[in-house]
C-alpha positions as CSV (number, residue, x, y, z in Angstrom):
1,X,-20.4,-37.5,37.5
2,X,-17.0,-37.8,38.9
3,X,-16.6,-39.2,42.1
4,X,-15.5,-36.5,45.1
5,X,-11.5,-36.2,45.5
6,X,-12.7,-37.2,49.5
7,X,-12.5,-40.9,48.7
8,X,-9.1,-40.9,48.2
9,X,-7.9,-40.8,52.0
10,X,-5.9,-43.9,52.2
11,X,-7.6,-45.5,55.1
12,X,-11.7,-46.6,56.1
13,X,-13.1,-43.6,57.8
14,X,-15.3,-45.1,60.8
15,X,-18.4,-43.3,59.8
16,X,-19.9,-43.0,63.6
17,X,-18.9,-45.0,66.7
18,X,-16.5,-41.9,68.5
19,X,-16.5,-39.7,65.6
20,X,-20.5,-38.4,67.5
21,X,-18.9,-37.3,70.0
22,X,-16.8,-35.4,67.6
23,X,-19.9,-34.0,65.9
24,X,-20.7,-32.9,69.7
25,X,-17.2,-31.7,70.8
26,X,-17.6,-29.5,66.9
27,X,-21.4,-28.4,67.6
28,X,-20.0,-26.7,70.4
29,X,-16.4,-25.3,69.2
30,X,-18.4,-23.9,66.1
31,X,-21.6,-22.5,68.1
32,X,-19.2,-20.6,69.9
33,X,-17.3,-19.1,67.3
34,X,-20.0,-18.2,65.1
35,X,-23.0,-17.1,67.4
36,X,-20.6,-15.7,70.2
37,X,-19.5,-12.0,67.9
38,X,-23.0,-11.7,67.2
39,X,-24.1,-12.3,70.7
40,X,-22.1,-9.2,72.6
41,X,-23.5,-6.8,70.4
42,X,-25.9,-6.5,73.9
43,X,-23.2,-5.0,75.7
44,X,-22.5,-2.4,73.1
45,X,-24.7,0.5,74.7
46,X,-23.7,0.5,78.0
47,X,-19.8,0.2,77.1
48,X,-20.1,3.1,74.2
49,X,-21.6,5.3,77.3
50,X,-19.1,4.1,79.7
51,X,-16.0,4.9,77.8
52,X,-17.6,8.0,75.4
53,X,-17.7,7.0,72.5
54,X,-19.3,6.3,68.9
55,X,-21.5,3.5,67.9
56,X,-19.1,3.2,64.8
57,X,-16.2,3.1,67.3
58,X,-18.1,0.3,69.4
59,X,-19.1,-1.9,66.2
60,X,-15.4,-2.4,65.4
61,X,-14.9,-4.7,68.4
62,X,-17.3,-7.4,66.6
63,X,-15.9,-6.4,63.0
64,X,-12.3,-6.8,64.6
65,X,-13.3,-10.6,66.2
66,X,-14.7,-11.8,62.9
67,X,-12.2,-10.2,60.3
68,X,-9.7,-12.0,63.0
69,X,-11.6,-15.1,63.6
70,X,-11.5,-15.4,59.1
71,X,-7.9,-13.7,58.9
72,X,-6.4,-16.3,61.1
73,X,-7.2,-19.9,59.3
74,X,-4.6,-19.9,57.8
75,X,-2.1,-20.2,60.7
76,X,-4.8,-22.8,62.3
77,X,-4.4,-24.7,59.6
78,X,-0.7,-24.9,59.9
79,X,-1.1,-25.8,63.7
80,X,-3.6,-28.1,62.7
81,X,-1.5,-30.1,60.1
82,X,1.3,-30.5,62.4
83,X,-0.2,-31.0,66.0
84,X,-4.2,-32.3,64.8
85,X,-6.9,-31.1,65.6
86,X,-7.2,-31.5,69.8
87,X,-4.7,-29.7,70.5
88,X,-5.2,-26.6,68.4
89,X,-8.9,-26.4,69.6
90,X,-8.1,-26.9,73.1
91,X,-5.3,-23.8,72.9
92,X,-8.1,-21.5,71.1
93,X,-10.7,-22.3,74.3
94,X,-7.6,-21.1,76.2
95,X,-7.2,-18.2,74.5
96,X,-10.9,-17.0,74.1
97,X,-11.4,-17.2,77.8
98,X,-8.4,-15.5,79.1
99,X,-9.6,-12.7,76.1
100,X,-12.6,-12.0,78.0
101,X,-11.2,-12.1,81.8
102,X,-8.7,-9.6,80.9
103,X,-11.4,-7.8,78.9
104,X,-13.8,-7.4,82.0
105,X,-10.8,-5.2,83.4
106,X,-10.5,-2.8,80.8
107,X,-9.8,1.0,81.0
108,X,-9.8,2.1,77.0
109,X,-11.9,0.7,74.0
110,X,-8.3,-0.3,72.4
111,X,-8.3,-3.2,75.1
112,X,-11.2,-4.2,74.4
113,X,-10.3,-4.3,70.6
114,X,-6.8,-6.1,71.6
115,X,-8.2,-9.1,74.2
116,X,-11.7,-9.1,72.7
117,X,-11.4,-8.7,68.7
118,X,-7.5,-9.5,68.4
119,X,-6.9,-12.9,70.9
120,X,-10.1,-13.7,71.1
121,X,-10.7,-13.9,67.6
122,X,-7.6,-16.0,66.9
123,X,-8.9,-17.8,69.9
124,X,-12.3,-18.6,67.6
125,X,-10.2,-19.4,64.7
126,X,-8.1,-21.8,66.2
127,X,-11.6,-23.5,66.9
128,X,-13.6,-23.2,63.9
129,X,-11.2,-24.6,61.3
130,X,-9.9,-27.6,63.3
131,X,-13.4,-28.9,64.3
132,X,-14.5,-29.0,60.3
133,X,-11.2,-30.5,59.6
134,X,-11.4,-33.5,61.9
135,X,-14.9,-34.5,61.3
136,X,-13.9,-35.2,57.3
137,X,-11.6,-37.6,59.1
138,X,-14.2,-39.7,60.6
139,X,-16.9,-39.3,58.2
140,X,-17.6,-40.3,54.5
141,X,-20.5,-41.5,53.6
142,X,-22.2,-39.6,56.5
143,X,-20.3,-36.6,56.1
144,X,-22.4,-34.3,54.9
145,X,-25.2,-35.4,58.1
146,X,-22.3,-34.7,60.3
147,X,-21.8,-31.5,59.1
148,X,-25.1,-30.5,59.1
149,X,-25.4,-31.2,62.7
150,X,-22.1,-29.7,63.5
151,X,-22.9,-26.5,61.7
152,X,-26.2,-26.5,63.7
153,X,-23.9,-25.4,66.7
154,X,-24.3,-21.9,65.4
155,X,-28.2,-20.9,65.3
156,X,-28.8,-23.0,68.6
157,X,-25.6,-21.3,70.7
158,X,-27.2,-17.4,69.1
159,X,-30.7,-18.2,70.4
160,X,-29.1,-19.2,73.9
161,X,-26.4,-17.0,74.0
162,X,-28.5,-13.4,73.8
163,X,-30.8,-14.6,76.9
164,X,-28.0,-15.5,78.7
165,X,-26.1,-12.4,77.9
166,X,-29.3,-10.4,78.5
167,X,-29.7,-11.9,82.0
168,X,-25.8,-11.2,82.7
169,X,-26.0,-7.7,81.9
170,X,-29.1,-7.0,84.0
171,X,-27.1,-8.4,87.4
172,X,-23.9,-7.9,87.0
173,X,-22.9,-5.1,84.4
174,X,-20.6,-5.8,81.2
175,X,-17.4,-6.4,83.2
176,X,-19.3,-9.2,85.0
177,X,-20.6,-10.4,82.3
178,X,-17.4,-10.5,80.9
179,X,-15.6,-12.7,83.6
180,X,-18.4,-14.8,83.2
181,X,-18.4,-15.3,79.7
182,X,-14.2,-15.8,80.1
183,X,-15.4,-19.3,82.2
184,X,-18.3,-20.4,79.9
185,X,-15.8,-20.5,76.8
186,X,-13.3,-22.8,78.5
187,X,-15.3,-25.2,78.0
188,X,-14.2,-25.0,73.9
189,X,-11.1,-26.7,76.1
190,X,-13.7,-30.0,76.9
191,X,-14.9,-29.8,73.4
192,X,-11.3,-29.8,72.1
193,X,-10.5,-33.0,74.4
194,X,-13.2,-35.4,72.6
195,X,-11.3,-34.9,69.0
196,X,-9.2,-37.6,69.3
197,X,-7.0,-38.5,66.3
198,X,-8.6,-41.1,64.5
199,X,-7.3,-44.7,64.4
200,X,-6.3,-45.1,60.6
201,X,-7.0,-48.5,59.2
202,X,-5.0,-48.8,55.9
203,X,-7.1,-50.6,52.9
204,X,-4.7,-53.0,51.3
205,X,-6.9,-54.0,48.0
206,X,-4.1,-53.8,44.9
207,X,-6.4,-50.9,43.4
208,X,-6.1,-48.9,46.6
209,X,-2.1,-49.6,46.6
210,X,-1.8,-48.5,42.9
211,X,-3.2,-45.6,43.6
212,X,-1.1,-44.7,46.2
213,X,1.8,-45.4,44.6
214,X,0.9,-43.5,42.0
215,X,-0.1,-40.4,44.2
216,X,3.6,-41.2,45.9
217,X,5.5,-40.9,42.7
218,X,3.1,-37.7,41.3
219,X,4.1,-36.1,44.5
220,X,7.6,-36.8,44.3
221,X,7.9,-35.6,40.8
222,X,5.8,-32.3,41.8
223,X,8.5,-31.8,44.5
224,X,11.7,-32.0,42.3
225,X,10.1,-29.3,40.6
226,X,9.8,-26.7,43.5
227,X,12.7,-25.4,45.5
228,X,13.8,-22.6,47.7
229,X,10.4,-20.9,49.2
230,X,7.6,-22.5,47.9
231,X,8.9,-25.9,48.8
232,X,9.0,-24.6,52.7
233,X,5.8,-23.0,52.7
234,X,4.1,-26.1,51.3
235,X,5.5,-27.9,54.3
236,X,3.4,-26.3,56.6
237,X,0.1,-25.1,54.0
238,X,-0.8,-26.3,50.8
239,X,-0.2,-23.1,48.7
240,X,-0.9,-25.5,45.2
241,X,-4.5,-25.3,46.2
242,X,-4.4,-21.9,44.0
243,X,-3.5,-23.8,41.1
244,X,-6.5,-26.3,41.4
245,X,-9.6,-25.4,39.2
246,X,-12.3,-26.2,41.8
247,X,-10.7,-24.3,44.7
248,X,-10.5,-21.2,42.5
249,X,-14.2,-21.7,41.3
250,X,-14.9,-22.3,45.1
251,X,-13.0,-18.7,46.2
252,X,-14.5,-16.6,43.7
253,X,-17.9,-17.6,43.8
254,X,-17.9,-16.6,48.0
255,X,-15.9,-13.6,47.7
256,X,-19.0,-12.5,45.4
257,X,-21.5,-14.4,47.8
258,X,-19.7,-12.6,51.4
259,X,-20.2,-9.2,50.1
260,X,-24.4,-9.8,50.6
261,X,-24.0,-12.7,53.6
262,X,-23.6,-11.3,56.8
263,X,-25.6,-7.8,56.5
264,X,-28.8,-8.5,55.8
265,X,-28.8,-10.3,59.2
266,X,-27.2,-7.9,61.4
267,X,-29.6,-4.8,59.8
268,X,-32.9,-7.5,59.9
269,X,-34.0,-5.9,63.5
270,X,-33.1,-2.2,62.5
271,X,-34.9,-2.6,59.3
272,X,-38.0,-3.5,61.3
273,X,-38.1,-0.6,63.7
274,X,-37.3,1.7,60.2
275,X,-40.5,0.3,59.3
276,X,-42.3,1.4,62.9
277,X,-42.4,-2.0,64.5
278,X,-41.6,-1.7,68.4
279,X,-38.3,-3.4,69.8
280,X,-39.7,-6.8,71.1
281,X,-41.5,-7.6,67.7
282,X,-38.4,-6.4,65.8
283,X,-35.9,-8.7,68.4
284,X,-38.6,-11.9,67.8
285,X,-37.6,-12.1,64.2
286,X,-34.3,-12.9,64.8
287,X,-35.5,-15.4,66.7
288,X,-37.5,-16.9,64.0
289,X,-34.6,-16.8,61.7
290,X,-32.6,-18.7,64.6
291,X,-35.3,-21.3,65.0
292,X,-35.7,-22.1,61.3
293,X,-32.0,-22.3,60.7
294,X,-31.5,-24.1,63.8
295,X,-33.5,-27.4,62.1
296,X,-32.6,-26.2,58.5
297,X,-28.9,-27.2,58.6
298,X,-29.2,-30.7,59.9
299,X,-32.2,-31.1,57.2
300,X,-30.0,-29.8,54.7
301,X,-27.4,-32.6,55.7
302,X,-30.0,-35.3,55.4
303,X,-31.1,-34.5,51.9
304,X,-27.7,-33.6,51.1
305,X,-26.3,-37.0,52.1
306,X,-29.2,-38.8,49.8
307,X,-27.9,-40.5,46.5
308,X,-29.8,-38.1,44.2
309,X,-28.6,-35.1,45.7
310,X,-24.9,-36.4,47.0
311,X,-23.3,-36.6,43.6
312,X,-24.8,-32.9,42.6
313,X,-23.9,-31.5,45.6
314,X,-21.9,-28.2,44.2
315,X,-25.2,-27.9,42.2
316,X,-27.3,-28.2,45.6
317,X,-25.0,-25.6,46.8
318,X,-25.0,-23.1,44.0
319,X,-29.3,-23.0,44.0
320,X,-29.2,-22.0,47.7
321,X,-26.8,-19.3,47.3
322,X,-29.1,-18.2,44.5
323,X,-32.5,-19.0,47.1
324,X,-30.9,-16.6,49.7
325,X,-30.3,-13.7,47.1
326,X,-33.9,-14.2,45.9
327,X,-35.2,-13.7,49.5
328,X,-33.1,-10.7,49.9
329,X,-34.5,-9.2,46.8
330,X,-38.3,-9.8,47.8
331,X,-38.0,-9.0,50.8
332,X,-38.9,-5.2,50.7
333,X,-41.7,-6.2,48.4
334,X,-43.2,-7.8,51.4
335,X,-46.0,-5.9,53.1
336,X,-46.0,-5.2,57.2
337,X,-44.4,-7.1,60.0
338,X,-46.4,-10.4,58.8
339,X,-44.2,-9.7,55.4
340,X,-41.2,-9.5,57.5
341,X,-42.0,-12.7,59.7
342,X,-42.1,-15.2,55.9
343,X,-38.8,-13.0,54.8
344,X,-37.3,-14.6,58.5
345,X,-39.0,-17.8,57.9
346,X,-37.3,-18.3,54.1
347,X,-34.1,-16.4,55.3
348,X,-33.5,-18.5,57.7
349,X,-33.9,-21.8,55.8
350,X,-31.9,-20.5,52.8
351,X,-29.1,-19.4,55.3
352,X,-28.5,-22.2,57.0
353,X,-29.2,-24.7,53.1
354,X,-26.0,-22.6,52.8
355,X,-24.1,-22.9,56.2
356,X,-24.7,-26.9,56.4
357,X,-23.3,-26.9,52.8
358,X,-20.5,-24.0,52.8
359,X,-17.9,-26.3,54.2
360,X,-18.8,-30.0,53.1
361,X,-19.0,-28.7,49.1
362,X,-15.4,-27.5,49.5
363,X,-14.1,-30.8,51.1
364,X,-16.1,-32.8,47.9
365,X,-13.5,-30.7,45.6
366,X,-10.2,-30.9,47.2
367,X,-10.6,-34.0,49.3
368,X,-10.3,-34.3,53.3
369,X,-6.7,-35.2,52.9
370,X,-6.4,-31.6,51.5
371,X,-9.2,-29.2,53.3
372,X,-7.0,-27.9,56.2
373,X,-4.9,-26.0,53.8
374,X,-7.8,-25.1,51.7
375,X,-10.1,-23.8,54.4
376,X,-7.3,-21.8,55.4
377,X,-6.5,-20.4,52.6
378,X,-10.8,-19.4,51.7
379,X,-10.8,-17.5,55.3
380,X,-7.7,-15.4,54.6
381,X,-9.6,-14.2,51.6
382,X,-13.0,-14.3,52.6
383,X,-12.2,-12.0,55.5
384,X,-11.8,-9.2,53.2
385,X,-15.9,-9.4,52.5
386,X,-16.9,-10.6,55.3
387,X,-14.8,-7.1,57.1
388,X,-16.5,-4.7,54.2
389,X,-19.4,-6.3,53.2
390,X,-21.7,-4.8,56.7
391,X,-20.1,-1.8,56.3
392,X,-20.8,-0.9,52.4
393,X,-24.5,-2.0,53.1
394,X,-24.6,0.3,56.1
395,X,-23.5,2.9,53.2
396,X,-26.1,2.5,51.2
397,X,-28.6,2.9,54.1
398,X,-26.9,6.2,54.9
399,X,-27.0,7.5,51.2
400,X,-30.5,6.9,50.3
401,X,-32.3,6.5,53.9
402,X,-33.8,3.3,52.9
403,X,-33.1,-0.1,53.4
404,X,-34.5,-1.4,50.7
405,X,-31.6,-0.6,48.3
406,X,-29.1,-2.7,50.5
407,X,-31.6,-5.6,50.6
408,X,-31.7,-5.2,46.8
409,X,-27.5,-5.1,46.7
410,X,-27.3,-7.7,49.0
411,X,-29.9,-9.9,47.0
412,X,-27.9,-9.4,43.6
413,X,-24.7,-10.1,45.2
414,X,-25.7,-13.4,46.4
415,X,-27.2,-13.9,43.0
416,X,-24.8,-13.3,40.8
417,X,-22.4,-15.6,43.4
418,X,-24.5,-18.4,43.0
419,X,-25.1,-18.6,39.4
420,X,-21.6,-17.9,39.0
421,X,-20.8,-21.3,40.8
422,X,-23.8,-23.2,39.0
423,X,-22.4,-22.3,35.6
424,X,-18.5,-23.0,36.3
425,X,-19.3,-26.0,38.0
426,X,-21.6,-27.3,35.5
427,X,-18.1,-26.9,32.9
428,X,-15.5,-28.1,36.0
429,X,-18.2,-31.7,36.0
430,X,-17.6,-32.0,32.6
431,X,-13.5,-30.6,32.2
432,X,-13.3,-34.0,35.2
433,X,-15.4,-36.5,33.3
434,X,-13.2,-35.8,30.1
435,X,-9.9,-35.7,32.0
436,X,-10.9,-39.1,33.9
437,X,-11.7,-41.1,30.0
438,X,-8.5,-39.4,29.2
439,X,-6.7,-41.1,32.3
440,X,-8.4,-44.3,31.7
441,X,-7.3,-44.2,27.9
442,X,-4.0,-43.9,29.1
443,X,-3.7,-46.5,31.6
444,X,-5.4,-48.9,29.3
445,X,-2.2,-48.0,26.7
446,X,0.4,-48.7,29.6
447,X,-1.3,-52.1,30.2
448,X,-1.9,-53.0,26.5
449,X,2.3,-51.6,26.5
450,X,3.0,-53.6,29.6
451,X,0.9,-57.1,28.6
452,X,2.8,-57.0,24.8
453,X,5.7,-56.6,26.7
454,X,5.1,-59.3,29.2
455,X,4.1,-61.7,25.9
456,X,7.5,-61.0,24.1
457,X,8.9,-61.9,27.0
458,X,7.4,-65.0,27.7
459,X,7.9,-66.1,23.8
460,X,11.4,-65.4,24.2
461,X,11.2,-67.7,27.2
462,X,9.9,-70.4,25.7
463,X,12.2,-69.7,22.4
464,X,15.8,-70.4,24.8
465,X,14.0,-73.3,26.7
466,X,13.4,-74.9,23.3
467,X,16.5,-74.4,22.0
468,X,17.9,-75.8,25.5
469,X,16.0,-78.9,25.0
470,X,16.8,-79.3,21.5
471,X,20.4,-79.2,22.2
472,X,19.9,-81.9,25.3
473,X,18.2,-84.2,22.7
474,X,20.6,-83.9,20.0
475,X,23.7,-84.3,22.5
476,X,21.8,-87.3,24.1
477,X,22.0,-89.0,20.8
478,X,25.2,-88.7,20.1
479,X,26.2,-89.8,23.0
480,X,24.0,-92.9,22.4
């Protein structure tokens, strides 16, 4: 198995020390922009009633946030290769708070859809993608842990965020709630203040510097070949990701897995009261899900990080992609509420195997050097499912009065994502292992070149000194 392209950053990466209180300052920039679009959907009633309008019209202030939150990676990711991470994540926290303030003083659901879905979801983007980026920085060996736990910001800020929000609506109405909320997210600002940049310690082992110098002069030769546009644009993102093999098996495999991600969770409580369960018992499953992911994504970073599992990791990847479609699949086979509660149990521990591994397995194939441009370049794209994916499911719902058949779509999707991955990876393992002999074939010809060389050389050396003495010797006895 080749080793990840992460190794290759040029310095030691501290693997702990201040890099936990990035985990920390990322458990809380990523809880908030994960859990907080799913968390207003509490608000929804009262603000459809106050303004007159359709619960389509309403849903589109969450669709706007995420589809925003996704769509705007890529210009994170040039703020965050030219500034770092602190103070891109600091401006987001900024932004996502002010969104909300001005929010609570609405007059028309196009505000809301402007400070809410527009600024506050570049707000959320601005800090999701720096907080995955800087913890590749400080972590290698326990980078997949730190992920876990990072990506654990999301299940735990859901299950405290609706209580919250429930307990701010019942005393002080949406737009209170609102202001509110504007002055909880500011502290995104305090989470953005503990990324530091990290401290680079340059290894200066001759391997290490041969390698560099051979990534130098690869770059430079890859540079005199572009001009004009694409050589600007690769200034500030790293546009050449389309042209590697693993990014492109990366992208294709989520598209197909987005498309059955998100819905199955946000019609899990509808599905429920379809089936005549009352409201409480129906809300309690989402909790269950929350719980079980809650401890599922740190788990999945432990046995992700171990040495069976750590140099297989797209493979660990790909089956839990495949275990959340199966669990979409069976669950309308399940019986009753009791049914439903193992469906949350299993959903949640396949979504969050997913989550805790949905960022680190692209970092493994491009390197950490490398993932700001590629994460920003996978959310541009994923938005696109993640925007359609609720709303086609809700489709199906509408045209055969079931759920059962979007469960089923959902499933397959996720499925078909999943052993997609397995099977490409599976040939992109083996496509590296081939190219690496190949490289080390080569380099063994350059210094077998480069040694014959070297022993001409030094026979020719010894050739003139020779003759040089020879002469001295002969002169010296004619002079005698």
């Amino acid at each position: 198995m080749p080793r990840p392209a992460s190794t290759n950053l040029g310095y030691t990466p501290p693997d702990g020390g201040w890099g936990w209180a990035v985990v920390f300052g990322s458990f809380i920039s990523i809880g908030f922009s994960y859990a907080f679009p799913k968390s207003l959907t509490i608000y929804f009633k009262e603000i459809q009633e106050y303004f007159s309008i359709s619960y389509s019209e309403i849903a589109w202030v969450s669709s706007i946030m995420l589809a925003t939150m996704y769509a705007g990676g890529p210009v994170s990711s040039v703020l965050v290769n030219r500034y770092g991470s602190r103070p891109v994540v600091i401006v987001g926290g900024l932004m996502v708070g002010v969104a909300m303030v001005t929010a609570s003083f609405g007059t028309t659901i196009v505000h809301l859809y402007l400070c809410v879905g527009v600024i506050g979801g570049f707000g959320l983007a601005f800090n999701l993608q720096p907080s995955l980026t800087i913890i590749g920085k400080y972590f290698l060996v326990k980078r997949p842990i730190a992920n876990g736990l990072a990506m654990a910001g999301s299940p735990v800020f859901l299950s405290t965020l609706a209580p919250l929000n429930q307990f701010l609506f019942d005393h002080f109405g949406w737009r209170g709630s609102f202001l509110i909320l504007g002055g909880v997210l500011f502290n995104c600002c305090m989470a953005g203040s503990l990324m530091r940049p990290i401290k680079m310690r340059k290894t200066t082992d001759e391997n290490d510097t041969g390698k560099l110098d051979v990534t130098s002069q690869r770059a430079g030769e890859d540079e005199s070949k572009q001009s004009g546009c694409a050589t600007k644009v690769n200034q500030f993102i790293d546009v050449s990701l389309f042209k590697h093999r693993g990014f492109l098996i990366y992208l294709v495999g989520n598209v197909l897995m987005f498309f059955g991600f998100f819905a199955p969770v946000v019609f899990l409580a509808p599905y429920a009261k379809h089936q005549g369960i009352d409201e409480y018992s129906a809300a309690f499953l989402l909790s269950i899900f929350a719980l079980v992911d809650m401890f599922a994504r740190p788990g999945t970073g432990l046995v992700a990080n171990t040495r069976w599992i750590r140099p297989k990791i797209q493979y660990f990847f790909s089956l839990s992609v495949i275990f959340n479609g199966l669990c979409h699949i069976m669950c309308p086979l399940l019986p009753g509420y009791s049914g439903l509660v193992v469906y949350a149990v299993f959903f949640g521990l396949a979504f969050g195997m997913v989550c805790a591994l949905l960022f680190e397995v692209l970092m493994d194939l491009v390197g950490a050097q490398r993932f700001s441009s590629a994460v920003g370049l996978a959310t541009i794209i994923e938005c696109g499912p993640v925007l359609l994916g609720p709303p086609i499911s809700g489709l199906l719902v509408d045209i055969f009065l079931d759920y059962k058949y979007m469960y089923f779509a959902c499933g397959v999707m996720m499925v078909l994502g999943g052993i997609f991955l397995y099977i490409m990876n599976y040939y992109n393992y083996r496509w590296l292992e081939k190219e690496g002999k190949q490289r080390k074939v080569e380099e063994l010809e350059i210094g077998s070149a480069k040694e014959l060389a070297a022993n001409e050389e030094n026979k020719d050396t010894r050739k003139r000194s020779d003759e040089t003495h020879r002469r001295k010797d002969e002169l010296s006895v004619c002079l005698s």
